[in-house]
Structures are given as structure tokens and as C-alpha cells.
C-alpha positions as CSV (number, residue, x, y, z in Angstrom):
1,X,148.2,-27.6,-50.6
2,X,147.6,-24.9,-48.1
3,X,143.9,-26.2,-47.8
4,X,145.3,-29.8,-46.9
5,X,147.9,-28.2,-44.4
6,X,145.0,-26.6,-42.8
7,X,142.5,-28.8,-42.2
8,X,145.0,-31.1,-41.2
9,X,145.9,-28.7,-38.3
10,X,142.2,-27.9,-37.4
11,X,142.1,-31.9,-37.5
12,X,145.1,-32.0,-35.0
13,X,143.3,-29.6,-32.8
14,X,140.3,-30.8,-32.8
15,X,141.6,-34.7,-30.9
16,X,143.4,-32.3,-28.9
17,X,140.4,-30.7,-27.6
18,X,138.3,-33.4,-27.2
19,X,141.1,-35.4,-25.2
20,X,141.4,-33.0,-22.8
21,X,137.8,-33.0,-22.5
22,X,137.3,-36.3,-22.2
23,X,140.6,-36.2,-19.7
24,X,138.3,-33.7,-17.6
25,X,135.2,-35.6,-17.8
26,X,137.0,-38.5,-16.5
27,X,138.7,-36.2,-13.7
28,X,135.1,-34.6,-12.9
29,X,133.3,-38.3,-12.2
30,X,136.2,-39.2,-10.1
31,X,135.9,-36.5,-8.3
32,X,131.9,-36.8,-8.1
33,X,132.2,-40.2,-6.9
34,X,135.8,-39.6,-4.1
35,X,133.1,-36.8,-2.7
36,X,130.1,-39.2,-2.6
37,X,132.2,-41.8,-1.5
38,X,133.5,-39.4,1.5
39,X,130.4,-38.1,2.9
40,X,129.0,-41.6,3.4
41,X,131.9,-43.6,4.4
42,X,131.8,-44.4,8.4
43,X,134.6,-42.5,10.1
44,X,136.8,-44.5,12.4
45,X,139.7,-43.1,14.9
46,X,141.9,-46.1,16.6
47,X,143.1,-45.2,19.6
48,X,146.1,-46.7,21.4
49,X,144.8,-46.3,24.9
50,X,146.1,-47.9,28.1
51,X,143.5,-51.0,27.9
52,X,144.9,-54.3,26.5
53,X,142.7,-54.5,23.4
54,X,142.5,-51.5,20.4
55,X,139.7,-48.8,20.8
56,X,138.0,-47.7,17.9
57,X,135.9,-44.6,17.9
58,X,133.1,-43.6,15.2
59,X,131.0,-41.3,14.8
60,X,127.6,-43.2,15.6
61,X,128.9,-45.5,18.0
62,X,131.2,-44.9,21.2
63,X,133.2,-48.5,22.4
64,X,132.8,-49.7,25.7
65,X,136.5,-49.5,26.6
66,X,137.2,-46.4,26.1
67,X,134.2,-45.1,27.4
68,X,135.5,-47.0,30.6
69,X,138.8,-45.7,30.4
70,X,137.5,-41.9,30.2
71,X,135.6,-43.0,33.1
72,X,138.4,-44.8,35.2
73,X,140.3,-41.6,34.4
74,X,137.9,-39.3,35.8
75,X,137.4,-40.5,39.0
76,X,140.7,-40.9,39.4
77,X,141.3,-37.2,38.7
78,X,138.1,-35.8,40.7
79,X,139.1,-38.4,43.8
80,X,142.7,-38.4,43.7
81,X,143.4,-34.8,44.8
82,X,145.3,-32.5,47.4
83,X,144.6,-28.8,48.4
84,X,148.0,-28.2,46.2
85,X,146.7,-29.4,43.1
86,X,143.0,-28.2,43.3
87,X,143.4,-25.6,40.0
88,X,144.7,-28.0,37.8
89,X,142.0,-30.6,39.1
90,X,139.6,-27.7,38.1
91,X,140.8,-27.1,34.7
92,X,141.6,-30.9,33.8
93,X,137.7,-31.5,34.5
94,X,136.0,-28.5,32.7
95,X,137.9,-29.5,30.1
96,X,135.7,-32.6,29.1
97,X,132.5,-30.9,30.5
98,X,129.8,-30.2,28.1
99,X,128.9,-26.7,27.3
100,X,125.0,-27.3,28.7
101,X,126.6,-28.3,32.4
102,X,129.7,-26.1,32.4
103,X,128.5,-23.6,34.4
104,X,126.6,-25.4,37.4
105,X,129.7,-28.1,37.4
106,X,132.1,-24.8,37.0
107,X,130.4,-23.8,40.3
108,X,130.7,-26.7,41.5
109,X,134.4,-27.4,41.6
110,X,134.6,-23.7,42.5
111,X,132.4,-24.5,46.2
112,X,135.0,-27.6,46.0
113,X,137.6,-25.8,45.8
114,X,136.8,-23.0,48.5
115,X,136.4,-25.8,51.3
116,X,138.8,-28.2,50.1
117,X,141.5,-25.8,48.8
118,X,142.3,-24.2,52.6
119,X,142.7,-27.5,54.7
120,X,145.2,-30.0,54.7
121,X,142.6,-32.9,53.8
122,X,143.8,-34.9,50.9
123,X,141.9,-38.0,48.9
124,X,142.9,-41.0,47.3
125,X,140.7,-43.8,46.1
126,X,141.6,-47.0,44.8
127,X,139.2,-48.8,41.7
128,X,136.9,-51.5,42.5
129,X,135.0,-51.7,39.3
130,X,133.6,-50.1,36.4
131,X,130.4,-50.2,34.3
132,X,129.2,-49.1,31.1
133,X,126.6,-48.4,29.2
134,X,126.7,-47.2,25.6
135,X,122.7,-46.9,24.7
136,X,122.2,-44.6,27.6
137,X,125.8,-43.1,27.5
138,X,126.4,-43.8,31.7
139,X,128.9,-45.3,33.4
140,X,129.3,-45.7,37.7
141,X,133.0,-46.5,39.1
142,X,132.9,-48.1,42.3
143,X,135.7,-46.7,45.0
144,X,137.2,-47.1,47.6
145,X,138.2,-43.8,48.8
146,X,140.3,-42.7,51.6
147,X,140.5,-39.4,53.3
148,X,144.2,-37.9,54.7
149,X,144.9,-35.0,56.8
150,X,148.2,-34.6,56.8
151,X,149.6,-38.1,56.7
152,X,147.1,-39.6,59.0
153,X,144.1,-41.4,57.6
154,X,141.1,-40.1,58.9
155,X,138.1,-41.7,56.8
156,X,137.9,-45.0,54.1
157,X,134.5,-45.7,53.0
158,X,133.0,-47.2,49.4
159,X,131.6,-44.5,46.8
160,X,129.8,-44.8,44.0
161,X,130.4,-42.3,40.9
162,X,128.0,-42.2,38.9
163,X,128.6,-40.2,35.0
164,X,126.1,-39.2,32.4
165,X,128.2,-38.3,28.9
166,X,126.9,-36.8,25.4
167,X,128.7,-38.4,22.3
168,X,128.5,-35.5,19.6
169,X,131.3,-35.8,16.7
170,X,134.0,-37.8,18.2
171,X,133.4,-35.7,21.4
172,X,132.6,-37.3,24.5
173,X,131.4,-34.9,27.3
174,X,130.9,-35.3,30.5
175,X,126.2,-33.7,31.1
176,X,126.7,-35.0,34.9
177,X,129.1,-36.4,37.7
178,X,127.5,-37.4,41.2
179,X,128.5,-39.3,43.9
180,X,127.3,-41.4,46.8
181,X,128.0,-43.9,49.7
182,X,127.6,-47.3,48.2
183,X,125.0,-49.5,49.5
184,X,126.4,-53.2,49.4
185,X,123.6,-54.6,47.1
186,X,124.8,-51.9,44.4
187,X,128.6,-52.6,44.9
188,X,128.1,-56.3,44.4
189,X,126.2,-55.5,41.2
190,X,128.3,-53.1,39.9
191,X,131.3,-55.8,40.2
192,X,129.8,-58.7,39.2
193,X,128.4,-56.9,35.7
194,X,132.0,-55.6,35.4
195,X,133.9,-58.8,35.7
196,X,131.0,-60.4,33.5
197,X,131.7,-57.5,30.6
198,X,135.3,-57.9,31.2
199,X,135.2,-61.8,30.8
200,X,133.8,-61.6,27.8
């Protein structure tokens, strides 16, 4: 009897241990294949921005709003200031610089800064246009800025802003910010391929 009683329990043991490694082998393929499954899947961020359509962001492929919107923002920032606010201006922009331009636009803002920072001049602009262009990672806003001191308009011409971005992990940088008196063969280009992207 005691044999039986035995080899029953080694019996009972035995489909013990091989459901719990079949249980385990199961667990380990899933896990093989969540992993595999992980590092090849496409990753996607949607973003709520202030455009009227959703922005999606991957990581081998930036969309064309909200490269415009960083843009748009940008300017905005870099044109829009006042001697008062010239530090947080400063900060706001190195923020999104990339690490290969950070120190000559660092030195830059600081030349900015030194001139701009003691007067009472004071910019605004107001937004034209915007283009894009995701293969070579550019964009140019087209302005019209207006220059204060005090409260009395002293200067309104049209600018060109013209941005050159890296796209590295989600990250968009800004590599390169210049500006320039816009000719009017540029201008009308710039807003007709605008309103031609933005039609579509």
C-alpha cells in the first residue's frame, strides 16, 4: 500500500511541475513576443495643440502643423518682446535650442539683450504666413513687425524668419534662427504656398 500511496504522490507532483512549467513557458513567449512587439511598434504622441486639426508626433516623422505651430510660436516669442521681459525671452528660447547652436545663439540673445535690454524700444509683430518643410526640417514666418519706443511707433516693416530644426526622439530643436527684410517676390511666395498647404 505504501508503494501505491507513493507513487501516486510522486505522480501528483510530477503534473504539478510540469504545469508550472508549461505555465512559465507560456509566460516566457509572451513576454518574448510583448518585447519584440515593443521595440518595433511605431511610437505615436497626439497632441492637443492650438491648431484646428489633431497633431500626431512619431519618431521618424514630424507633422507639418505642429512644426508650424512651434514656429508661429517662436517668432512670436523672439519678435514680441519689451526691455522688461528680455530674461524670460532668453531662457524661453534656449530652452528649445539644440546643444550644437546653444552657445553661439546663447551669445546671441546675450548681444540682444545688452542693446535691447537698456532702451525703451519695444517690438510686436503681427503673422502674415507660415511655411514648412518636413524633408529639410525648415520653416520661414513672414511678419509684419512694428517697433515702439515708448508708446509711439517708430518703425513697421515686413521680416522674414527664417528656422532650421533637428528632429531627434520626439525632440524638436531649434540648429538656426535668422532674420531679414522681406523682398516682395519672397513675401508673395511664402503666402501663396501657405494658403495652398492650408487649403488642402
Amino acid at each position: 500500500m505504501q508503494p501505491q500511496i507513493a507513487h501516486h504522490e510522486a505522480q501528483q507532483v510530477t503534473k504539478q511541475r510540469n504545469f508550472l512549467l508549461v505555465t512559465n513557458l507560456i509566460a516566457l513567449v509572451g513576454i518574448v513576443f510583448l518585447s519584440v512587439a515593443a521595440a518595433t511598434r511605431s511610437s505615436e504622441i497626439i497632441l492637443l495643440p492650438t491648431l484646428t486639426d489633431k497633431t500626431k508626433l512619431s519618431y521618424d516623422r514630424i507633422d507639418p502643423d505642429y512644426l508650424e505651430m512651434v514656429s508661429r510660436d517662436l517668432v512670436y516669442l523672439i519678435v514680441n518682446r519689451t526691455p522688461s521681459g528680455m530674461e524670460y525671452f532668453k531662457e524661453a528660447v534656449l530652452r528649445i535650442v539644440h546643444p550644437s547652436a546653444y552657445g553661439r545663439m546663447q551669445n546671441e540673445l546675450d548681444a540682444l539683450i545688452e542693446v535691447q535690454g537698456s532702451s525703451s524700444v519695444s517690438q510686436s509683430c503681427r503673422l502674415l504666413a507660415v511655411e514648412v518643410d518636413i524633408q529639410l526640417l525648415q520653416s520661414s514666418a513672414l511678419c509684419e513687425v512694428r517697433s515702439y519706443v515708448g508708446q509711439r511707433e517708430v518703425n513697421r516693416e515686413r521680416k522674414t524668419f527664417d528656422m532650421a530644426w533637428s528632429y531627434e526622439g520626439l525632440r524638436l530643436s531649434l540648429k538656426n534662427f535668422t532674420a531679414s527684410v522681406a523682398d516682395k517676390d519672397r513675401a508673395a511666395a511664402i503666402i501663396a504656398r501657405a494658403k495652398r498647404r492650408a487649403s488642402q
